[in-house]
C-alpha positions as CSV (number, residue, x, y, z in Angstrom):
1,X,-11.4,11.5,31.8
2,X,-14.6,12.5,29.9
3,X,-15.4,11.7,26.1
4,X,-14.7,14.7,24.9
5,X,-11.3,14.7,26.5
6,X,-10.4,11.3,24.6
7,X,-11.3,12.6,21.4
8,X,-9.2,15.4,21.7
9,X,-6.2,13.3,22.8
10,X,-6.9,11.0,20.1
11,X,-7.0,13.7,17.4
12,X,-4.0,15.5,18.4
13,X,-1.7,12.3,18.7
14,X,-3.1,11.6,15.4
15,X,-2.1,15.1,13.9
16,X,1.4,14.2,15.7
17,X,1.4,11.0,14.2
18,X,1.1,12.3,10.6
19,X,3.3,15.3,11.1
20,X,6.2,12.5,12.1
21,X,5.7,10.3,9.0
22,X,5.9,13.2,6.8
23,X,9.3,14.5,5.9
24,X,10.8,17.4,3.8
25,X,14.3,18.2,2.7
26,X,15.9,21.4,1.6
27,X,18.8,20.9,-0.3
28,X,21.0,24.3,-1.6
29,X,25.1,23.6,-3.1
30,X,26.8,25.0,0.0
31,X,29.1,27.3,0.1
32,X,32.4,26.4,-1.9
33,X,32.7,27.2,-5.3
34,X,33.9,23.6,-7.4
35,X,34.3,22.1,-11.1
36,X,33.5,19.0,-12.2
37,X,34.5,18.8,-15.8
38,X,36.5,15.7,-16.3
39,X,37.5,14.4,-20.0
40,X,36.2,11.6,-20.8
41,X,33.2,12.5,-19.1
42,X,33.2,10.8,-15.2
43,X,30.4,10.8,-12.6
44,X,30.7,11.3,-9.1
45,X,28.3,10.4,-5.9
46,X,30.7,13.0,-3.7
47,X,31.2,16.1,-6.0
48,X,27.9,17.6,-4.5
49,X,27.4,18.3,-0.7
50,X,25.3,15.0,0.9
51,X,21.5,15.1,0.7
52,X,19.2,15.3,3.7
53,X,18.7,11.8,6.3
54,X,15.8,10.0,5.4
55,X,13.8,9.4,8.7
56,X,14.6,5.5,8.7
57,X,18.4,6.4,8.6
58,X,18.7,2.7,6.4
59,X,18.5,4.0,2.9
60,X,20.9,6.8,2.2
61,X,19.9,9.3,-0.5
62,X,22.9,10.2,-3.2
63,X,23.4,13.7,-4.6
64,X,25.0,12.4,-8.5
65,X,26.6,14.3,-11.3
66,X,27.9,12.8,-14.5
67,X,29.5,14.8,-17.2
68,X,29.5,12.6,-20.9
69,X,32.2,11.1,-22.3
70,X,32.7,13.3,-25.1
71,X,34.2,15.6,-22.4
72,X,32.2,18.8,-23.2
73,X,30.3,18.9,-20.6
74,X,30.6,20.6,-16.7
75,X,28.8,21.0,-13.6
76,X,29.9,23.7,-11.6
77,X,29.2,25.3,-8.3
78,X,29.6,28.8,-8.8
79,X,28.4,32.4,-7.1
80,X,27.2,34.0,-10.0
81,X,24.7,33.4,-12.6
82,X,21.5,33.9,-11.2
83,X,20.4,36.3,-7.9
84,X,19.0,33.6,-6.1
85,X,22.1,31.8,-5.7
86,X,22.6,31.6,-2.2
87,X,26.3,30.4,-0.8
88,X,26.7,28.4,-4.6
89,X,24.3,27.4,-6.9
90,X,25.3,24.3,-9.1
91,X,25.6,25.8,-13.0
92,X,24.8,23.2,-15.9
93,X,26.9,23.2,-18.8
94,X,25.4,20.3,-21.4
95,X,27.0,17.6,-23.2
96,X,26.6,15.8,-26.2
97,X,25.6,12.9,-24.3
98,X,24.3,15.1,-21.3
99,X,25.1,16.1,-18.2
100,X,23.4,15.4,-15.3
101,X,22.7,15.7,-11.8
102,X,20.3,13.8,-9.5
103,X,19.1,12.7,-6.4
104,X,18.2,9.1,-5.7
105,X,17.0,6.8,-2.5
106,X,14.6,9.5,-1.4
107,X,12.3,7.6,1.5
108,X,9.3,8.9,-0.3
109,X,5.7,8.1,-0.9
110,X,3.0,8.3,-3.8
111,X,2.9,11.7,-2.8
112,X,5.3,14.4,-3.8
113,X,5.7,18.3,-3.7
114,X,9.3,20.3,-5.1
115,X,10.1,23.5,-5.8
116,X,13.4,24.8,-7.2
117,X,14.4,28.0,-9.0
118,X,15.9,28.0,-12.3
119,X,17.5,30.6,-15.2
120,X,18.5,29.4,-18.2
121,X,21.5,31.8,-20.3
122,X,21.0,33.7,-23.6
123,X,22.0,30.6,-26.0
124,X,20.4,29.8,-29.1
125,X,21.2,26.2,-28.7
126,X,21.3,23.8,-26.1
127,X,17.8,21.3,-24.3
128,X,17.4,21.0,-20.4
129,X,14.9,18.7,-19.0
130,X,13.7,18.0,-15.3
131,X,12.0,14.3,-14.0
132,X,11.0,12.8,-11.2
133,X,9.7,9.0,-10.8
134,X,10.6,5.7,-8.7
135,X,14.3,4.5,-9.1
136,X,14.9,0.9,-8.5
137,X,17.9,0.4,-10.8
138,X,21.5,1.8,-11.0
139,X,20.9,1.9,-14.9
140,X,18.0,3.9,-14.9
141,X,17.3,7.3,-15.7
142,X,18.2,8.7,-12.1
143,X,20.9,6.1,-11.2
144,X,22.5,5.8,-14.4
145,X,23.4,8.1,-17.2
146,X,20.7,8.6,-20.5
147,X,18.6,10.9,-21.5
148,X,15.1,10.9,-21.1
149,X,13.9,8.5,-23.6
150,X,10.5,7.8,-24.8
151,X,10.4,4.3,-23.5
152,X,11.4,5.3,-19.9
153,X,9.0,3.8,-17.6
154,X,10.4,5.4,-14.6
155,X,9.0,9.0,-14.8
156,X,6.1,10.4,-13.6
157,X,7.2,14.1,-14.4
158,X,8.7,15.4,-17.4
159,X,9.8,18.6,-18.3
160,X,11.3,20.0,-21.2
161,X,13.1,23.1,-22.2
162,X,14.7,24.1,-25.9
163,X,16.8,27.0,-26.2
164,X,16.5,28.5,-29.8
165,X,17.6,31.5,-31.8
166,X,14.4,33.3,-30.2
167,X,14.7,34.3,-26.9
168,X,11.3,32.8,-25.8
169,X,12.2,29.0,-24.5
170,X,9.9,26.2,-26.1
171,X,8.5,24.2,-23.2
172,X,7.3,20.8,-23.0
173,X,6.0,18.4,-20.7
174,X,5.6,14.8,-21.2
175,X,2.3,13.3,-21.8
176,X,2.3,9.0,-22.5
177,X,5.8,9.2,-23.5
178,X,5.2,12.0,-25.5
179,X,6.8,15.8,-25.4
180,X,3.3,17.9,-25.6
181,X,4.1,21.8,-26.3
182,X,3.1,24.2,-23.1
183,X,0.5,26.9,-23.6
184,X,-0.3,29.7,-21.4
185,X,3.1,30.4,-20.3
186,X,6.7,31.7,-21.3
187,X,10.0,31.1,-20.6
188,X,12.5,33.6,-21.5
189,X,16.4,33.5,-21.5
190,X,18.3,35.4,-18.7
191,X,15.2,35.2,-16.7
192,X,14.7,33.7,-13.2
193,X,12.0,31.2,-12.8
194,X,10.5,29.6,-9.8
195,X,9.2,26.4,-10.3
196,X,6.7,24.1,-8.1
197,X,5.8,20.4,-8.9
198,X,3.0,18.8,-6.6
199,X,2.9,15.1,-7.7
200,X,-0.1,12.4,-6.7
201,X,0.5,9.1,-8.2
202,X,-2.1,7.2,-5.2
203,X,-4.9,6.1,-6.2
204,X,-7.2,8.4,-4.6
205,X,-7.9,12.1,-4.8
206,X,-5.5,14.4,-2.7
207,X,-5.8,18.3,-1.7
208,X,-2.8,20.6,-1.5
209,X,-2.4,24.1,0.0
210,X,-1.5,26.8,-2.9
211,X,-3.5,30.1,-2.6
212,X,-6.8,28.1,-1.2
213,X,-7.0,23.9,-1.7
214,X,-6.4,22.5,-5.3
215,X,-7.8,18.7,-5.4
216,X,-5.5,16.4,-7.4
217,X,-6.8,13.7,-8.8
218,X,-5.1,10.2,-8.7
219,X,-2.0,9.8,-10.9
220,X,-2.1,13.4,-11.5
221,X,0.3,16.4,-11.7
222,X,0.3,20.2,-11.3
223,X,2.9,22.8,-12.6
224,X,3.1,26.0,-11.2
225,X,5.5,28.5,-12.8
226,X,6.4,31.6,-10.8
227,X,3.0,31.5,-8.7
228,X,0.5,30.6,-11.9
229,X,-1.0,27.1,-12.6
230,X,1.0,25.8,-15.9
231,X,0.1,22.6,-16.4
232,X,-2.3,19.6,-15.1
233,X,-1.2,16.2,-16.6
234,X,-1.5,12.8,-16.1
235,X,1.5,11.1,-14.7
236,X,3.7,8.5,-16.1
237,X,4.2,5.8,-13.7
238,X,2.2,2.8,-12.3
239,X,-0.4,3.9,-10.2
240,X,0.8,3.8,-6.3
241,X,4.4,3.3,-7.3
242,X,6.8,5.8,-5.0
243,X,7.9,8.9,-6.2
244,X,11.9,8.4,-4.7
245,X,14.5,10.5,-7.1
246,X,14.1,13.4,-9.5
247,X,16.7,14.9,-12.1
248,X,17.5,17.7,-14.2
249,X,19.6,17.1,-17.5
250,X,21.3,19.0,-20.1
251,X,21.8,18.0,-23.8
252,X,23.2,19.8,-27.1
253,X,23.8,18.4,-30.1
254,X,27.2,17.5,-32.1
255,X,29.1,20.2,-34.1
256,X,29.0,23.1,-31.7
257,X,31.2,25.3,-29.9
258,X,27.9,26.9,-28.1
259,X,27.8,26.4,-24.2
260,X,24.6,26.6,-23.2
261,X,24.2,26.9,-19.2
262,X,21.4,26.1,-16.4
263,X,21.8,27.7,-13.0
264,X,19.6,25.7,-10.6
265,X,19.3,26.4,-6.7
266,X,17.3,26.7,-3.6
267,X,15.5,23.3,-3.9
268,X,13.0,21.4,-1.3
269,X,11.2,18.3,-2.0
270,X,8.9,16.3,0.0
271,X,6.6,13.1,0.1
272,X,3.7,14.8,0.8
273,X,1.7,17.7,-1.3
């Protein structure tokens, strides 16, 4: 067997190798249309269909909901909403104190990719925010059941959205535990969004595939919102720390009858760019 020979054995079990230790879920609400709306609020680690096997098999991930215990919120899997609901799409109604839904135990890396689609209904009230970050904890932010809060240490992405009287959506991102307005982009109410998330918190310099290669630099994220570049922002976390869960919460305030709602579906995450 000749040098040239070896080296392309070596290169293609390399190549194999990779392709083996990377992994990527999709994860859409099935096909059975459900409530969860229990007062005093409840959560619940079997409401939602189970998530994807992690390649190791050992650590399970969890699919969570949790309504508050003000009872006004609900999570439900429903077949209408939004025309990319596929089978059912899981519809967000907030809560005082939020509801929420999550995955956790994700076997993943410093590396992370995710897209979902999103619409958000015409209220004039009403805040929905998306995070992803390393869960260690049952009482953190993925496990357990606050809000984001400025002194999370947890999250490397944060995403914000407030529904107003207008029907453009004020958009956020979080920046040093700081909610930093969006420019360059709009969301609307009753419109469908597509959102991607490509996530780098090693400490080197990665390249991803979107339209041509886009470097990313260490502890660094990128936004893109229905095909366009939104944002590029530092991340939150400790440098090298795994990116493992990500959630998406709903919150209104006290003293109103307004339901704001979220429909969410179609998501795939991975732990690589």
């Amino acid at each position: 067997m000749n040098k040239k020979t070896l080296l392309f054995i070596s290169l293609v079990a390399l190549a194999c190798s990779a392709n083996a230790q990377s992994q990527t879920w999709k994860y859409d609400f099935g096909e059975t249309e459900a409530t969860f709306n229990p007062n005093p609020g409840q959560i619940s680690t079997s409401f939602l269909p189970k998530p994807g096997l992690n390649t190791s098999k050992t650590l399970k991930q969890v699919a969570r909901v949790r309504t508050g215990s003000d009872g006004t919120g609900e999570l439900n899997l429903v077949k209408t909403g939004a025309n990319f609901i596929k089978g059912v799409g899981l519809e967000i109604v907030p809560a005082v104190a939020n509801s929420k839904f999550s995955i956790y135990n994700i076997e993943g890396t410093a590396l992370s990719s995710m897209s979902f689609q999103i619409k958000f209904d015409g209220s004039n009230i009403g805040q929905f925010m998306f995070a992803n970050g390393n869960s260690t904890d049952k009482e953190d932010l993925f496990q357990g059941n606050s809000n984001i809060k400025e002194t999370n240490t947890e999250i490397f992405v944060g995403l914000r959205w407030n529904l107003t009287e207008a029907n453009e959506i004020k958009f956020y991102n979080r920046v040093e535990n700081k909610w930093i307005g969006v420019k360059g982009i709009s969301f609307l109410k009753n419109t469908e969004y597509n959102i991607e998330v490509f996530s780098n918190n090693s400490l080197t310099e990665e390249t991803y595939k979107k339209e041509g290669d886009h470097i990313l630099k260490a502890n660094t994220y990128e936004v893109w919102v229905n095909g366009k570049k939104a944002i590029t922002s530092v991340g939150g976390l400790t440098p090298a720390a795994i990116i493992n869960a990500f959630t998406i919460v709903g919150y209104k305030p006290k003293d109103t009858e307004v339901k704001p709602k979220l429909w969410v579906d179609n998501l795939t995450y991975s732990d690589h760019l």
